[in-house]
C-alpha positions in Angstrom: -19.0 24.8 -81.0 -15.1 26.1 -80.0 -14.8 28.3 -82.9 -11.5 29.6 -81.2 -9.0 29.0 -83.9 -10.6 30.2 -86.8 -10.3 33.4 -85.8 -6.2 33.9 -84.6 -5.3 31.8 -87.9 -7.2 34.3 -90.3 -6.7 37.5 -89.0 -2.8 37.6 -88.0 -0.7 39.6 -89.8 0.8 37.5 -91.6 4.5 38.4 -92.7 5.7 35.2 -95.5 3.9 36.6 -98.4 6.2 35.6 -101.1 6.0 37.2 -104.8 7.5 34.7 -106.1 6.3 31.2 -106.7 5.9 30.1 -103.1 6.3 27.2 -100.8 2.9 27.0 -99.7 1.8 26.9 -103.2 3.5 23.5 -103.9 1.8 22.3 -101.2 -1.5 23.2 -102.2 -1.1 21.4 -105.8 -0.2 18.2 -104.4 -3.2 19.1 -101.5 -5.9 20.1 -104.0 -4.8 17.1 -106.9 -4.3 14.6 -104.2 -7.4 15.6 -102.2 -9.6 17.2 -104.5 -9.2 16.0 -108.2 -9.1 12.3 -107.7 -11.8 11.9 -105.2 -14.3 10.1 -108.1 -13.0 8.1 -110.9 -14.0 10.7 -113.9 -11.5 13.0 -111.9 -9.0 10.4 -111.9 -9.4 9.9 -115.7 -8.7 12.9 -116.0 -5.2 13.0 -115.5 -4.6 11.4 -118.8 -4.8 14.6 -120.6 -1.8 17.3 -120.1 -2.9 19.2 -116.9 -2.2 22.7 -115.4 -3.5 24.6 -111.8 -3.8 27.9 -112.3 -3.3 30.6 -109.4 -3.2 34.2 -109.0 -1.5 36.7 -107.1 -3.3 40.6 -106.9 -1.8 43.5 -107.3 2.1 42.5 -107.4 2.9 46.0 -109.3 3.2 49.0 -108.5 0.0 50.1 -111.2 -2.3 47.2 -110.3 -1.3 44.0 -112.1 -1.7 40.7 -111.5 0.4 37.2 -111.3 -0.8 34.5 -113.2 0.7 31.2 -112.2 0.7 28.2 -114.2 1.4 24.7 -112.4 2.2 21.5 -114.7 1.0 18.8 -112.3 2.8 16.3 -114.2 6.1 17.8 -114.3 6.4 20.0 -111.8 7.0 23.1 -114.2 5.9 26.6 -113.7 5.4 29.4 -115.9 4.1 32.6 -115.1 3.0 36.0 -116.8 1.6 39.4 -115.4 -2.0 41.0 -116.5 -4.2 43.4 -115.8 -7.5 41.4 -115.1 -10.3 40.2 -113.2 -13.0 37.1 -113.9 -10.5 35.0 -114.6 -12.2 32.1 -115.6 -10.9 28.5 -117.0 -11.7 26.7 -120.4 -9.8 24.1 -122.3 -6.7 25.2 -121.8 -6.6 28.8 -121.2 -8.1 31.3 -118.9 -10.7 33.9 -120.1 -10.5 36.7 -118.0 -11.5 41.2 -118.9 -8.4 43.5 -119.1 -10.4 46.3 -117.7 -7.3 48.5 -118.7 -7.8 48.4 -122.2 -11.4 47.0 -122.1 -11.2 44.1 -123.9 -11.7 40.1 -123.4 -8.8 38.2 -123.4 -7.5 34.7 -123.1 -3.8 33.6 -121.9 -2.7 30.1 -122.5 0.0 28.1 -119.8 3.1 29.2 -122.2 1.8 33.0 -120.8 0.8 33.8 -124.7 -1.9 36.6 -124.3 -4.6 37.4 -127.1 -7.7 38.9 -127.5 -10.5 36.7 -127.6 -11.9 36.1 -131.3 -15.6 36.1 -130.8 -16.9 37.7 -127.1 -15.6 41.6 -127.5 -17.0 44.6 -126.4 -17.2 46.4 -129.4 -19.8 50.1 -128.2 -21.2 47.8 -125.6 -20.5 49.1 -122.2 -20.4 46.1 -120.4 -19.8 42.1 -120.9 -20.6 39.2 -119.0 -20.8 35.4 -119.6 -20.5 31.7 -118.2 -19.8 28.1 -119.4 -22.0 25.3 -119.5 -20.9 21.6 -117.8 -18.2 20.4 -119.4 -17.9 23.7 -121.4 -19.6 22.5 -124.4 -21.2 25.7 -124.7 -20.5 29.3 -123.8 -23.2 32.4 -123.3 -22.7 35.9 -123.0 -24.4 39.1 -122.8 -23.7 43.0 -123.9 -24.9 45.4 -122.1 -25.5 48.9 -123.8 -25.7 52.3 -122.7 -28.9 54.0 -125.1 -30.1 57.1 -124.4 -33.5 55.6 -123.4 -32.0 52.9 -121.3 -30.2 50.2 -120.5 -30.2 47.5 -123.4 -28.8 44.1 -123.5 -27.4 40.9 -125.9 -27.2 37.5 -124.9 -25.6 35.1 -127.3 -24.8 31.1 -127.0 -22.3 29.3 -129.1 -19.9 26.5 -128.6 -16.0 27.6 -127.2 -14.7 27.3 -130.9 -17.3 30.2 -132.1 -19.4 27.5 -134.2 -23.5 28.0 -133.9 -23.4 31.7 -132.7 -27.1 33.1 -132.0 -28.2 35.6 -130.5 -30.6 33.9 -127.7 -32.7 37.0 -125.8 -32.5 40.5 -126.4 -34.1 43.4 -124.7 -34.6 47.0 -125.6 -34.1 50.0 -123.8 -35.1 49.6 -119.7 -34.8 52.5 -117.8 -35.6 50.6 -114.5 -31.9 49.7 -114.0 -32.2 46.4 -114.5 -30.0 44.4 -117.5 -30.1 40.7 -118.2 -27.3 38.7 -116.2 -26.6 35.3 -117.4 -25.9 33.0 -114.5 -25.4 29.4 -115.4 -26.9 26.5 -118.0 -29.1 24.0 -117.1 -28.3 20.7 -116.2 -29.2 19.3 -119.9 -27.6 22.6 -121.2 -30.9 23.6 -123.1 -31.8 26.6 -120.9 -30.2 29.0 -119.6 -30.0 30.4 -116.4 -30.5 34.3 -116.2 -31.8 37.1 -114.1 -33.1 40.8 -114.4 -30.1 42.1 -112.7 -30.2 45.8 -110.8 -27.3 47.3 -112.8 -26.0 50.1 -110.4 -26.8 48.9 -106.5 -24.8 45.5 -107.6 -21.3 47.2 -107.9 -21.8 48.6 -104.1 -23.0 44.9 -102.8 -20.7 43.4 -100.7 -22.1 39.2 -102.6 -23.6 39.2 -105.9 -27.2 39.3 -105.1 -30.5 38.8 -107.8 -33.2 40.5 -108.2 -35.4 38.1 -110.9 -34.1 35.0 -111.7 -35.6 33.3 -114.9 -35.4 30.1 -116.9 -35.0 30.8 -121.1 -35.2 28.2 -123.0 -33.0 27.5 -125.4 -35.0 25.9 -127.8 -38.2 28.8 -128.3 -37.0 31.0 -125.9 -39.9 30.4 -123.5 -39.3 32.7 -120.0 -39.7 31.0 -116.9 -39.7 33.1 -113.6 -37.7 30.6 -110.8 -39.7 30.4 -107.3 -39.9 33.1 -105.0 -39.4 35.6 -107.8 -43.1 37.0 -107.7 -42.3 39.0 -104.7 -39.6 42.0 -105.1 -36.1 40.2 -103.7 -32.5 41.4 -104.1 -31.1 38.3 -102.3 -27.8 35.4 -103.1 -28.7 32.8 -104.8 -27.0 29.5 -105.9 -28.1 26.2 -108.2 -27.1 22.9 -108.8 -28.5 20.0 -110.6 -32.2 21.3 -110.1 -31.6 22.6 -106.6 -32.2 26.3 -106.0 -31.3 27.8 -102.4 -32.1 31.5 -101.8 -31.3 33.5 -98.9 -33.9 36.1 -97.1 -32.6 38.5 -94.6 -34.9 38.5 -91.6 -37.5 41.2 -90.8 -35.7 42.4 -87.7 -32.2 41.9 -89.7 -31.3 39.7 -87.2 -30.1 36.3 -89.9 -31.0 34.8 -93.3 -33.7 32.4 -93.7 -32.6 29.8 -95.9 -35.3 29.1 -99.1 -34.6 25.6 -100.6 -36.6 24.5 -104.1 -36.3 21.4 -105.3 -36.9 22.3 -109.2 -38.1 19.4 -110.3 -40.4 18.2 -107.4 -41.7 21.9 -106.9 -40.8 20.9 -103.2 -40.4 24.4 -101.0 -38.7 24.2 -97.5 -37.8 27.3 -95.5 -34.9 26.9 -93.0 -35.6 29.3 -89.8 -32.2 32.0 -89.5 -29.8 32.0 -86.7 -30.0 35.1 -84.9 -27.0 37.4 -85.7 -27.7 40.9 -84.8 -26.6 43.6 -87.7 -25.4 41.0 -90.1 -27.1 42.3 -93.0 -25.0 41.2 -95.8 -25.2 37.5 -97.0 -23.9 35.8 -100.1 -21.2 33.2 -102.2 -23.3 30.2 -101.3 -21.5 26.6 -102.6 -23.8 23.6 -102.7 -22.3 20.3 -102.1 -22.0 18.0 -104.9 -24.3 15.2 -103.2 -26.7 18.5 -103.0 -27.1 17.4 -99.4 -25.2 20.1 -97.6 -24.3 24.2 -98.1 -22.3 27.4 -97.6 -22.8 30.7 -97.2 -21.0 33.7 -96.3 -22.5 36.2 -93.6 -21.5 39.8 -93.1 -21.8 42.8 -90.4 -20.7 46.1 -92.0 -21.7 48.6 -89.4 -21.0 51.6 -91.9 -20.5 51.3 -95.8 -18.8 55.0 -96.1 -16.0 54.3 -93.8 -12.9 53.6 -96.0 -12.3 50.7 -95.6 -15.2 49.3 -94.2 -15.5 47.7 -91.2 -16.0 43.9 -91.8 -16.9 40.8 -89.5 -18.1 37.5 -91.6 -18.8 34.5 -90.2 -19.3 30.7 -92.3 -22.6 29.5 -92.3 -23.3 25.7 -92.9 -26.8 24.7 -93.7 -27.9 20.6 -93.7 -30.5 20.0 -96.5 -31.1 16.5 -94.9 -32.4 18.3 -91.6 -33.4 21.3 -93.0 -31.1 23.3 -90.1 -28.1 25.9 -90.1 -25.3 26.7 -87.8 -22.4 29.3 -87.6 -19.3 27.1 -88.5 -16.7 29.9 -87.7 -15.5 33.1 -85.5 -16.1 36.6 -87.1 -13.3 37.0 -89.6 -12.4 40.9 -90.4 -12.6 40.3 -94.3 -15.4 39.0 -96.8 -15.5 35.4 -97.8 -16.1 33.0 -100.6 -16.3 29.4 -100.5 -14.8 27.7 -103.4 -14.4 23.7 -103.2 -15.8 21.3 -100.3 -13.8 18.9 -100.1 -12.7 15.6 -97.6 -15.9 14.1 -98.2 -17.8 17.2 -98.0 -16.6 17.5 -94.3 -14.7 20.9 -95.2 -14.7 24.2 -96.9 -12.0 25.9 -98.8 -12.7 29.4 -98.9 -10.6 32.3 -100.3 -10.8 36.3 -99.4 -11.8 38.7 -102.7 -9.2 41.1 -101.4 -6.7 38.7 -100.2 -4.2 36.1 -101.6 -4.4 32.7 -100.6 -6.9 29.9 -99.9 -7.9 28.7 -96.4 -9.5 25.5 -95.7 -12.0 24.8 -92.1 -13.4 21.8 -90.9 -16.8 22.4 -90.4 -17.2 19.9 -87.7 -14.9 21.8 -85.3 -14.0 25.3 -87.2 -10.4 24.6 -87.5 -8.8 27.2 -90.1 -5.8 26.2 -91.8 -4.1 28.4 -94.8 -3.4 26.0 -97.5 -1.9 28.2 -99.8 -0.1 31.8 -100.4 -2.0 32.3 -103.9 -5.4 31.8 -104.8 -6.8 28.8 -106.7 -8.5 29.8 -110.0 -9.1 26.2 -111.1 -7.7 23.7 -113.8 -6.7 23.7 -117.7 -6.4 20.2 -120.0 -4.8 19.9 -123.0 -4.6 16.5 -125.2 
């Protein structure tokens, strides 16, 4: 495969970064709505109700904050308003998202209106976390709690308005390390999702990794450990509609092996690892949504104290049909996170943690094209 472009397009130093709104931004509404929104006819529906893109641009002040842009894709307006944040995440028609400076959960609406969220808070806990179900009919999220014997955690479920709040699973004091994550909802949103998550080696991994993914019920709160969690295993992860792909470094360190599970079925498949020598780090898998191809990110980081590290990723694309991978790009200096597939599942948009913007590669020939000067965060609907 000529992988020769994906290379020179990413890693030039590139000089139109705008602060502003910019160019390439418009472009990537009309790309992404055209291209991506209205490729099934529920998307199209969608349209009907008031609708906004939201992207981001890092670090535009001097002390750290960040540029929240707000795109009416029926008008053509755009607002914008600067926060400190991160986990910016979309529901209804605002964006959730932690002000780390002044350690609170907050919500900012497309008018650029900013207020504390009125029911997930922090309160002593040291930590919070949480995720949406499908169609965000229902919202988890868990507290985690310094105690002088350990660390202890919170998990509550209710609907986005704050109505049926309960406190779901709760554990006391661990002084392994570990905390309950929650990770996603199940497909019929009565289970959720969560893992036994190592609490201090996470913040240094380059991908969010798990350590002992589970099943809890949402009905008795029955545990359920998900396959291939008997064995010790601080590896990526990713589901979709009963699907469960795990990656396993190599015992040489050579590649991943790629684990499928069919959840349902109980099906196991292992998918052999393309030798890569001293790409250790692996992660930010995406799924397809015909659940018939994936993505994954794959990283060589010769030394972890040099500041900044050195980093080489390549794009990994793995056929659940054949039950093969292949290296779909060049080594890019920067980590990597798929995002969307798109063009009939024939290409990957991706964006760069540390980087502004959102690229998009064929994965038939590894074409890289930037698509945008801000990064995607998703959409908001009003009626």
């Amino acid at each position: 495969m000529n992988h020769k472009n994906t290379k020179k397009q990413f890693n030039r130093n590139h000089t139109d970064y705008c602060r502003g709104v910019p160019v390439a931004l418009i472009f990537l509404s009309f790309y992404m709505v055209t291209v991506l929104f209205f490729h099934s006819s529920t998307q199209a529906q969608d349209i009907t109700l008031h609708t906004w893109e939201v992207y981001l641009q890092q670090g535009i002040t001097n002390d750290g904050a960040d540029r929240l842009i707000f795109m009416d894709i029926l008008t053509g307006d755009v607002t914008s308003a600067q926060v400190f944040g991160e986990r910016y995440t979309p529901f209804g028609d605002k964006i959730l998202f932690f002000d780390p400076v002044n350690r609170s959960v907050m919500t900012i609406n497309t008018i650029g209106t900013v207020t504390a969220h009125p029911f997930i808070q922090l309160g002593t806990a040291r930590r919070v976390d949480w995720v949406f179900s499908a169609e965000q009919r229902f919202v988890a999220w868990t507290l985690t709690y310094d105690d002088a014997d350990g660390l202890r955690t919170v998990t509550q479920v209710a609907t986005p308005d704050g109505m049926n709040q309960r406190v779901v699973f709760e554990e006391g004091a661990r002084s392994d390390g570990l905390r309950a994550l929650p990770i996603a909802f199940s497909v019929d949103s009565n289970a959720l999702i969560m893992d036994f998550h190592p609490d201090i080696i996470s913040a240094f991994a380059p991908y969010t990794q798990y350590a002992g993914l589970f099943r809890l019920s949402l009905a008795d709160s029955n545990i359920t450990a998900l396959p291939d969690d008997d064995t010790p295993c601080f590896c990526s992860a990713a589901l979709r509609a009963g699907q469960l792909v795990r990656l396993s470094v190599t015992s040489d360190l050579s590649g991943f092996d790629v684990l499928f599970f069919d959840l349902a079925s109980s099906v196991r498949d292992t998918i052999d690892a393309i030798p890569l020598n001293g790409f250790t780090q692996a992660g930010n898998i995406l799924i397809s949504p015909d659940g018939r191809r994936a993505v994954y990110a794959m990283s060589q980081v010769p030394n972890f104290s040099v500041s900044p590290p050195e980093i080489r990723t390549v794009l990994m694309s793995v056929n659940l049909d054949t039950m093969t991978q292949e290296q779909v790009s060049d080594p890019i200096t920067r980590y990597l996170r798929p995002i969307r597939w798109t063009e009939d599942n024939s290409a990957i948009l991706f964006i760069s943690p540390d980087r502004d913007g959102i690229w998009k590669i064929n994965l038939a020939d590894g074409e890289l094209t930037r698509v945008a000067e801000a990064t995607f965060i998703g959409v908001l609907h009003s009626n």
